[in-house]
Structures are given as structure tokens and as C-alpha cells.
C-alpha positions as CSV (number, residue, x, y, z in Angstrom):
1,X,-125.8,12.5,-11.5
2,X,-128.4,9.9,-12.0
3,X,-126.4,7.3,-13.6
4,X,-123.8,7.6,-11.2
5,X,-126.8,6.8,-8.1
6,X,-127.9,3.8,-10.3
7,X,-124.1,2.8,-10.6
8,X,-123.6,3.4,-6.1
9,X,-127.0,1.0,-6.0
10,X,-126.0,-1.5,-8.0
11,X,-122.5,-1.5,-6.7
12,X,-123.9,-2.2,-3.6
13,X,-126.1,-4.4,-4.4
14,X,-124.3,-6.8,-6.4
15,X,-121.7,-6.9,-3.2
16,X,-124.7,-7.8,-0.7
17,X,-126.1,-10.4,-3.5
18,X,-122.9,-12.2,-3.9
19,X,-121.5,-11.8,-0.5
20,X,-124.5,-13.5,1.0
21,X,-124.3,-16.6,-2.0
22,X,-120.8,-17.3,-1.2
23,X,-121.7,-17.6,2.4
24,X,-124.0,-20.4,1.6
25,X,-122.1,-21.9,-1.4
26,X,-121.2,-25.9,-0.8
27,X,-117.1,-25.9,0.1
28,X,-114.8,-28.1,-0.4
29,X,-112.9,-30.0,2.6
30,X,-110.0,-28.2,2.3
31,X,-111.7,-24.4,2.5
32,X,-110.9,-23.7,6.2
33,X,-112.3,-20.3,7.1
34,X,-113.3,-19.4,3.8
35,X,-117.0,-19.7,4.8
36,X,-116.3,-16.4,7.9
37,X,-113.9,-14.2,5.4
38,X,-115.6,-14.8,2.3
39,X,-118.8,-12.3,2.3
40,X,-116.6,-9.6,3.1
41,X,-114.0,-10.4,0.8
42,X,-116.7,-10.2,-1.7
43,X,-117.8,-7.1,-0.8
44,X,-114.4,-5.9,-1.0
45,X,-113.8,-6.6,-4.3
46,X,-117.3,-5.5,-6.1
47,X,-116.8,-2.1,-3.8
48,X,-113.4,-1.8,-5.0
49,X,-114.4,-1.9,-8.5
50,X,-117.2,0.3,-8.1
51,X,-115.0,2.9,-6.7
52,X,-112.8,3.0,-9.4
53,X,-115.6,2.9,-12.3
54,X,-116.8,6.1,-9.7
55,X,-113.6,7.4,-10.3
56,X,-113.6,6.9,-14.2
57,X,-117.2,8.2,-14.9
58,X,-116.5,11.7,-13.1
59,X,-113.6,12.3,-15.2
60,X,-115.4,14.2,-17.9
61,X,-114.5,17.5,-18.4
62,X,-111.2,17.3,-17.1
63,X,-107.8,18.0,-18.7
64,X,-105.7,15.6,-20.1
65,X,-103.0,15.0,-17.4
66,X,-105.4,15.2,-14.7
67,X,-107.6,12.4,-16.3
68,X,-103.9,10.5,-16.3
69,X,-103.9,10.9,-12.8
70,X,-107.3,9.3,-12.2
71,X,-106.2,6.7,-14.2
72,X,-103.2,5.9,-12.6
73,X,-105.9,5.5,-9.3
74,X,-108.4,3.4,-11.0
75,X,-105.8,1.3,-12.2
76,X,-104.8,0.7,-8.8
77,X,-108.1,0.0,-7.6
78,X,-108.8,-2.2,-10.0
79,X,-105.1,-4.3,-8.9
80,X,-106.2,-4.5,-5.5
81,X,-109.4,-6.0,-6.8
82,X,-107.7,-8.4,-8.2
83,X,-105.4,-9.2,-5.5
84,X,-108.7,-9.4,-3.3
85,X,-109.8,-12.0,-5.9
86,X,-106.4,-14.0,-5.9
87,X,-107.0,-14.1,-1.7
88,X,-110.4,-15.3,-1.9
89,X,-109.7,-18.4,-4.5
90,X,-106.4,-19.7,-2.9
91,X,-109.1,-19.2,0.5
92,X,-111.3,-21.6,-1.1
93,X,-108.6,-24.0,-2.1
94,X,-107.0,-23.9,1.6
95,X,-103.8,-22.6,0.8
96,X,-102.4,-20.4,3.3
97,X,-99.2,-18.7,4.0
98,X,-97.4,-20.3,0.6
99,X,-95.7,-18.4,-1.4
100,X,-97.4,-18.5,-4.3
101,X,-100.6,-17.2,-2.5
102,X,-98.2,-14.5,-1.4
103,X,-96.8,-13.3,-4.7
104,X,-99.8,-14.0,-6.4
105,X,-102.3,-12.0,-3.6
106,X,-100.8,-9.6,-1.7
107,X,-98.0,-7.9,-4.5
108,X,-101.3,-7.1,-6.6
109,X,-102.5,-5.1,-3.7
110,X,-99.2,-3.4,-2.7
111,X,-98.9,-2.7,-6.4
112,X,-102.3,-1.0,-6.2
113,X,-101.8,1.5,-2.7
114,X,-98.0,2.5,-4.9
115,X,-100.1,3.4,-8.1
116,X,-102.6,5.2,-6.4
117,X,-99.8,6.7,-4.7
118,X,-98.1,7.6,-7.7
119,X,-101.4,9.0,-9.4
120,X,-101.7,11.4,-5.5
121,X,-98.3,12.4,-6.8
122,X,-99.2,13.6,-10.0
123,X,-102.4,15.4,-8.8
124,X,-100.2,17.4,-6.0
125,X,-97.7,18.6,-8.7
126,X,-100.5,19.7,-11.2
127,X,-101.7,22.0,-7.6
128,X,-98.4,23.4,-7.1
129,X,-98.1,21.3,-3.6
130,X,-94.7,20.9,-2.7
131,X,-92.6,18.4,-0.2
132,X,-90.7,15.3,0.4
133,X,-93.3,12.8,0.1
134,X,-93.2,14.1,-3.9
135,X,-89.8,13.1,-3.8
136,X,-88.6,9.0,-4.9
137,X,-84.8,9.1,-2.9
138,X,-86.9,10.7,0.6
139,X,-89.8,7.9,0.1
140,X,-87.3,5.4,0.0
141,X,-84.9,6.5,2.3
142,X,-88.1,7.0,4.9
143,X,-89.7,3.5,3.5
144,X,-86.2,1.5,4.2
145,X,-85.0,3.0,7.9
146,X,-88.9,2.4,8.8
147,X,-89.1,-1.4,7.5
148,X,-85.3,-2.0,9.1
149,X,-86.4,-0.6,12.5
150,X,-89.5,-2.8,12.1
151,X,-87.4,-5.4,11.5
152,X,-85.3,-5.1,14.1
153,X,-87.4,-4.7,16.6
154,X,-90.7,-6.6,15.7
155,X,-89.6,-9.2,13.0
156,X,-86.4,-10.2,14.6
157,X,-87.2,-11.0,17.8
158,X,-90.4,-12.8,17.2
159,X,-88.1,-15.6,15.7
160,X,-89.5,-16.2,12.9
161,X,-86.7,-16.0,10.5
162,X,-88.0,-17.7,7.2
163,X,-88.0,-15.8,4.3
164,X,-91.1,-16.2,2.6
165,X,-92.8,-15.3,6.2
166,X,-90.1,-12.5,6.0
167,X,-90.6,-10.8,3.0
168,X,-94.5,-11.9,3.5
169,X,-94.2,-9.5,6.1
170,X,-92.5,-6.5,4.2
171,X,-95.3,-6.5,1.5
172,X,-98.1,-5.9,4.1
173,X,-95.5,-3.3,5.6
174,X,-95.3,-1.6,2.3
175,X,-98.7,-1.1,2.1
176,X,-99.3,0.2,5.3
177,X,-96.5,2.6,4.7
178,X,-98.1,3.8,1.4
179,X,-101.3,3.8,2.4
180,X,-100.3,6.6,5.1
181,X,-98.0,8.6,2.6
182,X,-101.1,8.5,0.2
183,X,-103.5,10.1,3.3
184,X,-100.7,12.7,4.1
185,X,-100.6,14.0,0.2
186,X,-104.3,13.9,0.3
187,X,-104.1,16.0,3.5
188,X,-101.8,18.3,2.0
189,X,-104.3,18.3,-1.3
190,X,-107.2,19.5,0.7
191,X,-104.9,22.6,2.1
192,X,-104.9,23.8,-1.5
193,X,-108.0,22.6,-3.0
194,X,-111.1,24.6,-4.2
195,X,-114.2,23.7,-1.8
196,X,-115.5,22.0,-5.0
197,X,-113.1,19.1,-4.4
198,X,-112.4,18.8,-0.4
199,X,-115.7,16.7,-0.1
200,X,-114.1,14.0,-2.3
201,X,-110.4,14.1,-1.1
202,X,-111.6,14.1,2.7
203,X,-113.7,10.9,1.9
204,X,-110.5,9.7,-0.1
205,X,-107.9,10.5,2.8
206,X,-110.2,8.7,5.9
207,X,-110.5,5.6,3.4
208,X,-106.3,5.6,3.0
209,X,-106.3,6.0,6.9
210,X,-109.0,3.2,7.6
211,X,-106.9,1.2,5.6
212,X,-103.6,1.5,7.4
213,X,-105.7,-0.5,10.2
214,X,-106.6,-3.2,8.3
215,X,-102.9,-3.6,6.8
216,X,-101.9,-3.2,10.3
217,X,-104.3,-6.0,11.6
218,X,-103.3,-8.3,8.4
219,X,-99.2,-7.4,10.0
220,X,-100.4,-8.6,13.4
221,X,-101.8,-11.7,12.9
222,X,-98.4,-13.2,12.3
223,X,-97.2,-12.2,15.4
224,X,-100.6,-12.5,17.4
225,X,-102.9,-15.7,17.8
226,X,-106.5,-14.8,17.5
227,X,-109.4,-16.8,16.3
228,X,-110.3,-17.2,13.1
229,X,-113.4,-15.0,12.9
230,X,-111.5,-12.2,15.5
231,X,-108.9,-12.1,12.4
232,X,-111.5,-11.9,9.9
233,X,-113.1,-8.9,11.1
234,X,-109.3,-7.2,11.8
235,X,-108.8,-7.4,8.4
236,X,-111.8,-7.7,6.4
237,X,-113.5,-4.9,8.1
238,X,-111.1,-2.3,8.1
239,X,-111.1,-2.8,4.1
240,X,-114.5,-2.7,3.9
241,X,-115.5,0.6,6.1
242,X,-112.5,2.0,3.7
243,X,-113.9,0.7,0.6
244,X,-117.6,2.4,1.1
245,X,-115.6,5.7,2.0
246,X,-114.1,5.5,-1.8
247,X,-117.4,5.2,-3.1
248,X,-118.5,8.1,-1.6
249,X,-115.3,10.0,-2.6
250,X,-116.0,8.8,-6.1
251,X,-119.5,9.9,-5.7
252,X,-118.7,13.7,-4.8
253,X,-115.9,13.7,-7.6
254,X,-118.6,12.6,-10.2
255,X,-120.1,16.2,-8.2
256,X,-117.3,18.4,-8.7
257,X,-118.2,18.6,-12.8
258,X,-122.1,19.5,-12.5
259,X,-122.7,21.3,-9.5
260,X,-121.6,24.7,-8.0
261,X,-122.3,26.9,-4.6
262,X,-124.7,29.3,-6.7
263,X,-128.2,28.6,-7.4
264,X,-129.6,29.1,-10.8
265,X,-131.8,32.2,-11.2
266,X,-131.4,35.9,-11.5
267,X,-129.3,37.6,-9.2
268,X,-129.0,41.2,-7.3
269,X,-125.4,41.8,-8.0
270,X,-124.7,39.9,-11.6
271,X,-121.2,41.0,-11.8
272,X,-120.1,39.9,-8.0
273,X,-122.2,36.9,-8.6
274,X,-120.5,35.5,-11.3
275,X,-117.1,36.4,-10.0
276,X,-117.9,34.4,-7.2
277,X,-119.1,31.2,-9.2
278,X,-115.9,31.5,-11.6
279,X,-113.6,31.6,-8.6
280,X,-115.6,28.2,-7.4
281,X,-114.4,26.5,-10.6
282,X,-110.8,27.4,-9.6
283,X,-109.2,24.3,-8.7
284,X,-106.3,25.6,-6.0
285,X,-107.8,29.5,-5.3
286,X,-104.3,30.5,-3.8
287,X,-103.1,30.9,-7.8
288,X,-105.4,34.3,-8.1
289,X,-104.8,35.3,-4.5
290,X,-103.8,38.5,-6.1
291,X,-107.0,39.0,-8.3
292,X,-109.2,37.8,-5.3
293,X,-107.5,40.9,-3.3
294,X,-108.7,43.6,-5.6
295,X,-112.2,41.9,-5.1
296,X,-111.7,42.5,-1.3
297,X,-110.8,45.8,-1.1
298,X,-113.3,46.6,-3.2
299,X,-116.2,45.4,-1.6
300,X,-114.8,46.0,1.7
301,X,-114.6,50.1,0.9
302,X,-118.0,49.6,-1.0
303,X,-121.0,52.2,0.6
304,X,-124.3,49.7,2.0
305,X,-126.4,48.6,-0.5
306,X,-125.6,51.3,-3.3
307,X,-124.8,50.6,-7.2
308,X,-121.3,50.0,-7.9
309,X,-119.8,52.9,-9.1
310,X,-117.5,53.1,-12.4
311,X,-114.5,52.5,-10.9
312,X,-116.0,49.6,-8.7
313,X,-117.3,48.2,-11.7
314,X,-113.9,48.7,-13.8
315,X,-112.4,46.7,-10.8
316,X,-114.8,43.8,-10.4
317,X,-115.1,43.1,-14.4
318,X,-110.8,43.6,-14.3
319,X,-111.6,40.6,-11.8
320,X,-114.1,39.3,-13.9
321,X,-111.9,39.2,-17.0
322,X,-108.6,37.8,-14.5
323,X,-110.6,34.6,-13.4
324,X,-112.1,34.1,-16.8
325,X,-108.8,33.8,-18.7
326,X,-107.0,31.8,-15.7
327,X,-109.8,29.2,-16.4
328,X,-109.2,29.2,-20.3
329,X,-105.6,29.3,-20.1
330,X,-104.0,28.1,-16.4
331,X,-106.6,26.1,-15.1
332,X,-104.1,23.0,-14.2
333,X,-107.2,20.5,-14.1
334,X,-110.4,21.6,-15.7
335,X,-111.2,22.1,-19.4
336,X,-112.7,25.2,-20.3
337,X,-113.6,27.6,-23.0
338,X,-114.4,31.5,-23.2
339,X,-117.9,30.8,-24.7
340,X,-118.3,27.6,-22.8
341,X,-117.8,30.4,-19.5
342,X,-120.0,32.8,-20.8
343,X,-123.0,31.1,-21.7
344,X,-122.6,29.7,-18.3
345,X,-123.1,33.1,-17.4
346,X,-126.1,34.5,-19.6
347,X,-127.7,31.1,-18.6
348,X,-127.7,31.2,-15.3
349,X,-127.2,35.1,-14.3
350,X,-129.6,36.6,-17.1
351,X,-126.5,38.7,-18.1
352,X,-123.3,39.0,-20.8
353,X,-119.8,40.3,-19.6
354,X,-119.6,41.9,-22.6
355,X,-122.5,44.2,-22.1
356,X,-120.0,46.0,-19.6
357,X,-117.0,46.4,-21.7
């Protein structure tokens, strides 16, 4: 975990550093209000980056598909980092509300909320999660009645009917709308997540929430007058607050890999013990529901603090032996081998699952 501190420092760092140049740096005539939305346009960017090289560093160990996944949300990240980019250099060159800036700015960053989206979509099939944000013909059918109402009722009468101002206005729309159907299927991931990875996906689903205000502040402003640094902050901030909460997501992901809820040393009950940390490397414990019900009744019928006796201990290593070869064989995200599981075991438990067999 030390590399991944050094990386959060210097993350931040370099997005203090920069953000306070640019705020000094000589401007050209034409720059406008680049000189109020630049330092936090900076920081967007170098946080935005950092999230996703977060992201990318914690991925060892994982499976193959799930690593695809993570991907699929760096390379997002990494898109709206550049659309951020785009923003900031047609800032400095005073070009505003042109379609190029546009096209150019704001797709990059729509393309980035559908990718992550897309990558949320594949992590909730690998956990079994089921509904109709999973499903392309209900997101579209939801994303199309929304925008027309919107339309309708927003766009229409505020008489502004250009069409670069129009469809303008449907990008920013699409990423509010995708930004909230990202913090739903995080929402619904945390229902069904292991304890190991709720840290990271609750950090993850308040930064896709925070974010839906600062879409929604960027929408307003072309219906709204406010000055220019009132605007800056509606926007900029939002982005920001939701940018440091991906860091720390991507700093409890890079978590999930080397920690667990047992201590190292030896234990009083080996066997229970280790059940325990096994069923803490399950990703989504409702898949050995079943297994985790003998467990129950066991130690629920179990007399004080007496030895187990053989039945018990028949039960708890039939437990034992169930967990172990979910994690070798089902285990939807995570990597793992028999021995790689049982040296875990000796090493931190003093103990062999096969001494009991």
C-alpha cells in the first residue's frame, strides 16, 4: 500500500502545484474567465487521472473479466480527462459556446460517464445483480422520454431554439442521466458486495451523485444568468468534491487485494477462524448462503466455550472445504489457488486444513 500513498500525494500535489501556476500564468486578451475556472479545472484533470491510475494499480489479483471491467472505467476516466483538457484550452483561447468546443469538450466527457457506465454494467452481471438499468432498449427508452420531457418543458420554452445550443444541451443531459444510472448500479452493487469492497463502491456511488450536481449546474447556466465566478464554482466544484471521492474509492479498491477483517497471529478456534477469513474473500456472500447456514446452526447449537465435537468439526471443515473450492473455482472476480489458500492459512493461523481430514 505504500506506493499507492506516494501515488494519492503526488496526485495531489501535482493538482495544487499546477492549479496555483495557471492561476498566475500571463493570458492572452481573449481568455475571458479562464483566470477564476482554471485552478480547478486543473485540479480536475490531474485528480481524474489519478483516480483512474488508482483504479489500474489495485487490479492485481483479479480475474480476467473483472480487470476488463476496471478498464472499461479507467478508460473513461481517462476521456473525461481529456475532455477537461479540451475545456480548459478552448478557455484560454476565449472560445465559448461554438461548436467545435462542444464536440470537441463535452462528447469526450459524456463518452467517459457511458463507459464507466458500461464497465458498472459488466461488474453487476459478474455479481449476479439483476434489473433494467442492465438492459440497452429500458436505458434508452428511459434516457429518450426523460430528454423529450426536458425538452418540452425546459428547452422549449426558454426559446432558445438553435441547434448547436440544442444538442449542446442534450450532451450535458446525457451525462447527468448516466451519471445517476451509474450511482443506482453502484447502489445496487453494494447490496450484494462482500464488506471487502462496500468501502470503495460507497466512495464510487457519492462521487457519481456529486457529479449529477455539477452536470446539473453546467445544464443551468444556459437557462440562468450568474456571474462568472458563481458559475465557476457550480460547476467546477461539484467535479472536484467528486473527483477526491474517486481517489479515495480507488484508494480502498487498491485495499480490497492486501488486507482482511482478521488479524495475523494464532488463534483460539483455527477452524472457525479461517472459515471466517475465507468467507471475507467472497466477493457477493449470498452465492454460499447455503454453506454459511450449516456454519450457523452449528455454532448456534454449540455448548459455551467447549471443543468442537466430531461432528461439529465434520461440519465446519465440510464448510471449510465449501468456501475453499468456491474461491478456486466460482469466485466471479478474484484469482485464487488451493495452495495459494492454504498457505494463507498455515501463515497466518499456525494450522493446515489437511491435518483434519
Amino acid at each position: 500500500m505504500t506506493r499507492v500513498k506516494i501515488a494519492v500525494a503526488i496526485i495531489v500535489g501535482l493538482g495544487v502545484l499546477f492549479g496555483g501556476l495557471v492561476s498566475v500564468v500571463p493570458l492572452p486578451g481573449s481568455a475571458g474567465g479562464f483566470q477564476e475556472i482554471a485552478p480547478l479545472m486543473v485540479l480536475l484533470v490531474t485528480t481524474t487521472i489519478g483516480a483512474a491510475i488508482l483504479f489500474f494499480l489495485g487490479l492485481n489479483g483479479f480475474k480476467k473479466d473483472f480487470r476488463r471491467t476496471y478498464y472499461l472505467i479507467c478508460a473513461g476516466l481517462l476521456s473525461q480527462a481529456i475532455g477537461s483538457v479540451v475545456y480548459l484550452t478552448w478557455n484560454y483561447f476565449g472560445v465559448y459556446a461554438d461548436i467545435l468546443m462542444t464536440i470537441t469538450g463535452e462528447f469526450p466527457v459524456v463518452a467517459g460517464i457511458v463507459l464507466i457506465y458500461i464497465g458498472l454494467v459488466r461488474f453487476a452481471t459478474l455479481l449476479g445483480v439483476h434489473g433494467w438499468p442492465l438492459k440497452l432498449w429500458y436505458v434508452a427508452a428511459a434516457f429518450v422520454s426523460s430528454a423529450a420531457l426536458i425538452g418540452a418543458f425546459i428547452h422549449v420554452p426558454a426559446g432558445n431554439l438553435d441547434p448547436v445550443f440544442a444538442f449542446t444541451q442534450l450532451l450535458v443531459y446525457s451525462e447527468m442521466f448516466f451519471y445517476a444510472l451509474s450511482a443506482y448500479l453502484l447502489h445496487r452493487l453494494r447490496s450484494v458486495a462482500n464488506t471487502t469492497y462496500k468501502h470503495s463502491l460507497l466512495w464510487f456511488m457519492i462521487a457519481m451523485i456529486v457529479s449529477i450536481f455539477g452536470a446539473g449546474g453546467l445544464l443551468s447556466t444556459a437557462y440562468i444568468t450568474y456571474s462568472d465566478s458563481i458559475e465557476s464554482a457550480m460547476i467546477g466544484i461539484p467535479y472536484v468534491i467528486s473527483n477526491i471521492m474517486l481517489l479515495i474509492s480507488g484508494y480502498q479498491f487498491n485495499k480490497i487485494a492486501t488486507t482482511t477483517d482478521i488479524p495475523t497471529g494464532v488463534k483460539s478456534d483455527q477452524l472457525l477462524d479461517s472459515i471466517t477469513l475465507l468467507s471475507s474473500l467472497v466477493s457477493n456472500t449470498r452465492t454460499i448462503e447455503q454453506t454459511l447456514d450449516i456454519l450457523r446452526r452449528v455454532t448456534a447449537a454449540h455448548q459455551g466455550n467447549t471443543q468442537w465435537n466430531a461432528s461439529e468439526r465434520e461440519k465446519l471443515l465440510t464448510v471449510y472445504y465449501a468456501i475453499e473450492t468456491y474461491l478456486v473455482f466460482k469466485e466471479p472476480l478474484r484469482s485464487f489457488s488451493q495452495d495459494q489458500i492454504r498457505k494463507m492459512i498455515e501463515q497466518r493461523f499456525n494450522w493446515s486444513p489437511s491435518q483434519f481430514a
